[in-house]
C-alpha positions as CSV (number, residue, x, y, z in Angstrom):
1,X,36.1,12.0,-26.6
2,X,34.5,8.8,-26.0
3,X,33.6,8.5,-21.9
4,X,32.1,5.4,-21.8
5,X,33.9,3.3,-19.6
6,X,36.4,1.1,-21.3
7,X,39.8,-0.1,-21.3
8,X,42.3,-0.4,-24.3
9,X,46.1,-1.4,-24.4
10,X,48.3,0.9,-27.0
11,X,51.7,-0.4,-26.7
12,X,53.4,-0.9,-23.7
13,X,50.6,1.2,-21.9
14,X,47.0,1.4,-21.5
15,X,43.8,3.7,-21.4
16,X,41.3,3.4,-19.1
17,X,38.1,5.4,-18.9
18,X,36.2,5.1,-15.7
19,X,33.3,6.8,-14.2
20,X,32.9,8.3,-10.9
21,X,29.7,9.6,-8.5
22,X,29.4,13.6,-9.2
23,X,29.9,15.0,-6.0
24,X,29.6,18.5,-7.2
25,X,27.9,20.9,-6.1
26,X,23.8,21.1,-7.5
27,X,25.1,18.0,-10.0
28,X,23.1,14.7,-9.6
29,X,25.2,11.8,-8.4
30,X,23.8,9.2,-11.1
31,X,25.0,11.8,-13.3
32,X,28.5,10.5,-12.9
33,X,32.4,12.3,-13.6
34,X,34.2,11.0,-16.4
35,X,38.1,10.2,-15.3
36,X,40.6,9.5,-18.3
37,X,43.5,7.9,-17.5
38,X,46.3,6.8,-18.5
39,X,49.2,4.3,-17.5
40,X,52.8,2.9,-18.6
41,X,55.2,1.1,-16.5
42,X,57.1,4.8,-16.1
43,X,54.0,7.5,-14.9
44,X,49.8,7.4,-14.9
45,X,48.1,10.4,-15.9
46,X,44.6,11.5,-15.1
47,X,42.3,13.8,-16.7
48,X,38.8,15.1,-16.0
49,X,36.6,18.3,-16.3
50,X,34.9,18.3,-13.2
51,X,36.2,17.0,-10.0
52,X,35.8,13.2,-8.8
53,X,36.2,12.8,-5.5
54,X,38.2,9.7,-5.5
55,X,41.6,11.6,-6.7
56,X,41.6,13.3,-3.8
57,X,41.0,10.2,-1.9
58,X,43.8,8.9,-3.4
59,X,46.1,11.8,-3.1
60,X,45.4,12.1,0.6
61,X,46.8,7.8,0.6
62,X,50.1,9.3,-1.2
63,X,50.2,12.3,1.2
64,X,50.9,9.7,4.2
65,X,54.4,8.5,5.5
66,X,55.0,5.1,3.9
67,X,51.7,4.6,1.9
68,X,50.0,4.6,-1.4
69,X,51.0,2.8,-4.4
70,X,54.2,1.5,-4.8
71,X,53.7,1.2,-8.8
72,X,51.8,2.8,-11.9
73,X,49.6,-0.4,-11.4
74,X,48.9,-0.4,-8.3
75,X,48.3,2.9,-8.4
76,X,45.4,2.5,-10.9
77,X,44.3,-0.6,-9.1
78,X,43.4,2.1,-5.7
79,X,42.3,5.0,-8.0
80,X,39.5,2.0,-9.4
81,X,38.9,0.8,-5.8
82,X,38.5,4.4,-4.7
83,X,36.1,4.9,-7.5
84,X,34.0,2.0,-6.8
85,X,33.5,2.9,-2.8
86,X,32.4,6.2,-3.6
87,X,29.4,4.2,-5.7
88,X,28.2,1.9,-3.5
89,X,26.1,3.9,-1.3
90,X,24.1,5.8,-3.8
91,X,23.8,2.2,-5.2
92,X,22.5,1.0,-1.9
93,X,20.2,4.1,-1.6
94,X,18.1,2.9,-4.7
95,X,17.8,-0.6,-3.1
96,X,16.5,0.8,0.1
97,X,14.2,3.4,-1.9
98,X,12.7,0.1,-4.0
99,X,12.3,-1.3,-0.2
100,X,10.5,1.7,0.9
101,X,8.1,1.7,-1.4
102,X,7.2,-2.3,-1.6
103,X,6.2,-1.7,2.0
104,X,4.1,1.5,1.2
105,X,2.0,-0.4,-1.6
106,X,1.8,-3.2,0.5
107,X,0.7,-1.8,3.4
108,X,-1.8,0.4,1.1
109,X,-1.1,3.4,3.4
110,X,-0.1,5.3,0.4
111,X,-1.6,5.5,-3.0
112,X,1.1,8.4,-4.3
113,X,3.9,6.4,-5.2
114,X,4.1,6.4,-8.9
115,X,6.1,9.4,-8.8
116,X,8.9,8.1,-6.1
117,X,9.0,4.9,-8.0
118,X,9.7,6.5,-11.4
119,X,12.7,8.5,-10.2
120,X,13.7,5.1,-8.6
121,X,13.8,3.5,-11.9
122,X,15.3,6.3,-13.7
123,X,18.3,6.8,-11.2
124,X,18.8,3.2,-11.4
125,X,18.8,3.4,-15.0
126,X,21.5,5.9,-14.7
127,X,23.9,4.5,-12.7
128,X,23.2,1.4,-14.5
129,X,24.2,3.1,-18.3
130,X,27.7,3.3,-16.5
131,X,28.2,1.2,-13.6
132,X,28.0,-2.2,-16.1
133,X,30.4,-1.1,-18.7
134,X,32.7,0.5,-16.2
135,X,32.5,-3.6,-14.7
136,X,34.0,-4.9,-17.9
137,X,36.8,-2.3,-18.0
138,X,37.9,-3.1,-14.8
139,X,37.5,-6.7,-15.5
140,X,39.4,-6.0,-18.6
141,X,42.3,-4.4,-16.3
142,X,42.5,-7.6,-13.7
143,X,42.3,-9.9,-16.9
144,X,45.2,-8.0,-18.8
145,X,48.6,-9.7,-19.5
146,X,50.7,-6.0,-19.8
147,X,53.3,-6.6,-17.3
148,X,52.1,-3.0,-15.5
149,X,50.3,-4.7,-13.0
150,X,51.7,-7.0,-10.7
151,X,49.7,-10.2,-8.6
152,X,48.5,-7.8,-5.7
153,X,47.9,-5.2,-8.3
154,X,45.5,-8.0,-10.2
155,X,44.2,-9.2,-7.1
156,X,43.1,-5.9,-6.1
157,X,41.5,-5.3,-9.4
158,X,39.7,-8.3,-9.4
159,X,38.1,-7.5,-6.0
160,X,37.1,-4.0,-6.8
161,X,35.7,-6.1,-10.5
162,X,33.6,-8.2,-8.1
163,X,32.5,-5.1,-6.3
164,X,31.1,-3.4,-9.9
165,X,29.5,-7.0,-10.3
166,X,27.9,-7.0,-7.2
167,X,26.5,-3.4,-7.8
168,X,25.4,-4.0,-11.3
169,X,23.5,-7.0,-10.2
170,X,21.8,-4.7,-7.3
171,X,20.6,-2.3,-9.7
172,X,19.3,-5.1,-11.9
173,X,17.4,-6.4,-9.1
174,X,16.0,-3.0,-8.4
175,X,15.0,-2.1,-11.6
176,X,13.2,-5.4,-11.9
177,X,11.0,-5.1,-8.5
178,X,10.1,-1.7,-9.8
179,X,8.8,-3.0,-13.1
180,X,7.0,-5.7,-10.4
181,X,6.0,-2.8,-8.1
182,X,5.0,-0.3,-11.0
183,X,2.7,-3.8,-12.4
184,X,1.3,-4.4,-8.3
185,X,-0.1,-0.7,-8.4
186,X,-1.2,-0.8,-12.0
187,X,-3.0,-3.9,-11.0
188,X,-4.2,-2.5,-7.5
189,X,-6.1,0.8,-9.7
190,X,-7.6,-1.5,-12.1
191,X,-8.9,-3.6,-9.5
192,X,-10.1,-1.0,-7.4
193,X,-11.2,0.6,-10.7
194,X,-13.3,-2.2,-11.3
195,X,-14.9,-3.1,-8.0
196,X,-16.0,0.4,-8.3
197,X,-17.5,-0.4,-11.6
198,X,-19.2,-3.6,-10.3
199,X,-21.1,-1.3,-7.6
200,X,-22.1,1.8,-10.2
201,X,-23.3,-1.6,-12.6
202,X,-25.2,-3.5,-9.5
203,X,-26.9,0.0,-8.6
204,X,-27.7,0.3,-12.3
205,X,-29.5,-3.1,-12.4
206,X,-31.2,-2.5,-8.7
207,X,-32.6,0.7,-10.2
208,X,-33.4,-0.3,-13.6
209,X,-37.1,-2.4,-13.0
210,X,-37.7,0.2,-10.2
211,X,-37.2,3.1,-12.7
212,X,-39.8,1.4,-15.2
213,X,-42.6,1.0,-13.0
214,X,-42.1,4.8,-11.9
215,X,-42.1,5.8,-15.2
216,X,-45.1,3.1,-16.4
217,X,-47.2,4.7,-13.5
218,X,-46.6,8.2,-13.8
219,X,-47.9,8.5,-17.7
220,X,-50.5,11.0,-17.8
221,X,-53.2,8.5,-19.1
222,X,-56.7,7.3,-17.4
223,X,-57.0,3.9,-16.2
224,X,-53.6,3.5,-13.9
225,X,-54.5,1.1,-11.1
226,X,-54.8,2.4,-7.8
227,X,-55.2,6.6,-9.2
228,X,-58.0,6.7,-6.9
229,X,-57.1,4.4,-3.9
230,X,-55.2,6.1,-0.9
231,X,-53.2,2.9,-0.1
232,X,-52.0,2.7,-3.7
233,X,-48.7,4.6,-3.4
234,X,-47.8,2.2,-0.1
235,X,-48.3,-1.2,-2.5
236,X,-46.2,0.7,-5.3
237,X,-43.6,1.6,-2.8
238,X,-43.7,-1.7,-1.4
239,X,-43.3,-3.5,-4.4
240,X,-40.0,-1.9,-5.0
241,X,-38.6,-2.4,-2.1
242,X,-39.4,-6.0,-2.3
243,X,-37.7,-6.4,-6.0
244,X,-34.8,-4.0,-4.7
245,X,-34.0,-6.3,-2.4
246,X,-34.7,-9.3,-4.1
247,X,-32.3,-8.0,-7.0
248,X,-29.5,-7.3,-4.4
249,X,-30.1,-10.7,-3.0
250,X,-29.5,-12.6,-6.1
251,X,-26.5,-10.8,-7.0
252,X,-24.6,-11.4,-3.4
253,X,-26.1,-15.6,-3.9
254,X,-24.1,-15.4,-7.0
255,X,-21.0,-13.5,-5.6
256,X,-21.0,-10.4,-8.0
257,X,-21.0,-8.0,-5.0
C-alpha cells in the first residue's frame, strides 16, 4: 500500500516502487502514477492502477526483432530509464516557467505574476515529494549487490540515478528563485507602496501651514488683517504659494522626494 518510491530486497528478489508522469487523460502530470514492481532472477512483475506510459514504451522495445532486455535486470534498469525520460520535460517546463517570470518582474511589464509563480512553486513541489525519493530507490538499485543485475544493468541504473539527481537538483533550484522571485515582488509592492506613501505624506506637510492660515483667516471674528483691503486676498494667496514652494524645496534639498 505504501507508493512512495523505494526499494527493498526480500530474498533472492526485490521490490521497487517507482513513480511515473500521469499522462492520463484530465490528470495533472505532477500528480504522478505509482508502478509496483517486482523482480527475481526468473520473471519481473508490474502493477499499477492507472496507466504509465513508460510500460508501453517498454513493451514497444520487446515488440522489436532482436531488442529489449535480455534479463529481469536489465529489464528493470529500461523500465527505470523509461520512467525517468518521461519526467524530464515537465521538469524542464518548471525551469523555463521560473525563467519566464524572472524576466516579467524584471522587466516590470507585468505586475500579475503572483498567481503564475505560485502554481510554479506548487508543481515543483509536487514533482519534487516524488522525484527525490524515487532518486534514492534507483540509487539503491545501481548500489545493490543481489546478483539480478549485471555490470551494464548497474551501469545503466546509475545513469538513469544521475538523471533523477540532475532533476531533483533542477527543481531545487526552481523552488529557490521562486522563493527569490516571490521576495523581489514582495519587495517591489512595498517599495512602490511606500514611495506612494512618501508623496500622500510630502502633500500632507505642503498643505498642512497652508491649511492653518486658511482656517486662522476665515474665523468669523472682527479685526482680520486685510477684511477691508482689495489686495488682501492676492498677499494671502501669495504667501502660500511662496511657503508651498519653499516646503517642497526643502524636502527635494534633503532627498525625501
Amino acid at each position: 500500500d505504501e507508493t512512495r518510491p523505494r526499494t527493498m530486497r526480500i530474498d533472492n528478489g526485490i521490490a521497487v516502487n517507482l513513480r511515473g508522469v500521469n499522462h492520463n487523460p484530465g490528470a495533472e502530470p505532477e500528480d504522478m502514477v505509482s508502478l509496483r514492481i517486482w523482480a527475481d532472477p526468473e520473471r519481473v512483475i508490474t502493477g499499477r492502477r492507472r496507466v504509465v506510459k513508460a510500460i508501453a514504451d517498454v513493451r514497444e522495445i520487446i515488440e522489436k526483432p532482436k531488442s529489449g532486455p535480455k534479463d529481469p535486470g536489465e529489464f528493470v534498469a529500461l523500465l527505470a530509464s523509461k520512467i525517468t525520460t518521461a519526467i524530464e520535460p515537465y521538469v524542464e517546463e518548471v525551469a523555463d516557467s521560473i525563467d519566464e517570470l524572472e524576466d516579467i518582474v524584471l522587466d516590470n511589464s507585468e505586475k500579475s505574476v503572483r498567481a503564475r509563480l505560485a502554481e510554479a512553486r506548487r508543481t515543483a513541489v509536487h514533482l519534487r515529494r516524488y522525484i527525490a525519493p524515487q532518486r534514492d530507490a534507483i540509487n539503491a538499485l545501481s548500489l545493490s549487490d543481489i546478483t539480478l543485475f549485471d555490470a551494464r544493468s548497474r551501469i545503466g541504473l546509475r545513469e538513469t540515478s544521475d538523471a533523477v539527481t540532475r532533476m531533483t537538483e533542477e527543481i531545487d533550484a526552481a523552488r529557490e528563485r521562486a522563493m527569490i522571485l516571490h521576495e523581489q515582488i514582495m519587495d517591489q509592492r512595498s517599495e512602490e507602496m511606500n514611495r506612494n506613501m512618501l508623496i500622500l505624506a510630502t502633500a500632507t506637510a505642503v498643505f498642512l501651514p497652508l491649511h492653518f492660515i486658511v482656517g486662522l483667516l476665515g474665523i468669523n471674528v472682527a479685526g482680520i488683517p486685510g477684511a477691508d483691503s482689495p489686495f488682501a486676498f492676492w498677499v494671502v494667496l501669495g504667501v502660500s504659494l511662496t511657503i508651498g514652494a519653499a516646503l517642497i524645496g526643502f524636502f527635494k534639498s534633503r532627498g525625501w522626494i
